[in-house]
N, C-alpha and C positions, 0 to 999 in steps of 0.2 A: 504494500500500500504506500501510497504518493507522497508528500509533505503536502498538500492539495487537498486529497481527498480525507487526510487526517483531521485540515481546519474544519473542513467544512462538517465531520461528525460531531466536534465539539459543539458547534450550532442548533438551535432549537429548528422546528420545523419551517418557520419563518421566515425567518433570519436566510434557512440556508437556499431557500426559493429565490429571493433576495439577489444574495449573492451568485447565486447560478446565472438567474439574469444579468449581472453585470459581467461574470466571468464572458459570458457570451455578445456582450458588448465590447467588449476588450479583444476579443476573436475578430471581430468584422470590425474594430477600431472606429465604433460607434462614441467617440471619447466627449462629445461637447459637453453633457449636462454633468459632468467629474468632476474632479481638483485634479487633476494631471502634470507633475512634474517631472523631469529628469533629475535621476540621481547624482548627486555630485561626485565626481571620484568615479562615475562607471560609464564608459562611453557605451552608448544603445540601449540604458534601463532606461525605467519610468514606474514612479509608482503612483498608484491610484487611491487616494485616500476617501474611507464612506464612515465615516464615524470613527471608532477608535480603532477600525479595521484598515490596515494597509495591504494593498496588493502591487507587488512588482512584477514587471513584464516585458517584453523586447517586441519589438515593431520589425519582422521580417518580411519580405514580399508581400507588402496589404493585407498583411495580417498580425496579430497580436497574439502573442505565446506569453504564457502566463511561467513564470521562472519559481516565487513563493508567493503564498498568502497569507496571513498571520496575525493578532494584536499586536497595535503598534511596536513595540522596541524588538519583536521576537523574529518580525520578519524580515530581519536585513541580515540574521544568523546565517552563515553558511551560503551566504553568495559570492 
């Protein structure tokens, strides 16, 4: 099992409905209505921040790959 699919069981039912629709918006780099930045220190990240939930991800050929997902400080571990 993913570092991915681990956040998203820690999630209530909601929550993870939620977040699947955004994971899938970050797919087709449907990015406008986000906080969207680029990481400092990492050339092609970006993270996506929804509350106290951040998600990093890389932008390769018109499409969005999802690298971690995490509460805030946990998800920059291991990149």
């Amino acid at each position: 099992m993913d570092r991915i699919q681990k956040f998203l069981l820690k999630l209530d039912r909601d929550r993870r409905s939620i977040y699947m629709e955004i994971f899938q918006d970050i797919r087709i780099l449907n990015l406008g209505r986000y906080d969207v930045q680029p990481l400092k220190g990492f050339k092609g990240l970006f993270r996506l921040r929804k509350g106290k939930i951040k998600i990093v991800f890389t932008k390769q050929n018109n499409m969005g790959f999802i690298v971690n997902a995490d509460f805030r400080g946990g998800v920059y571990k291991g990149i």
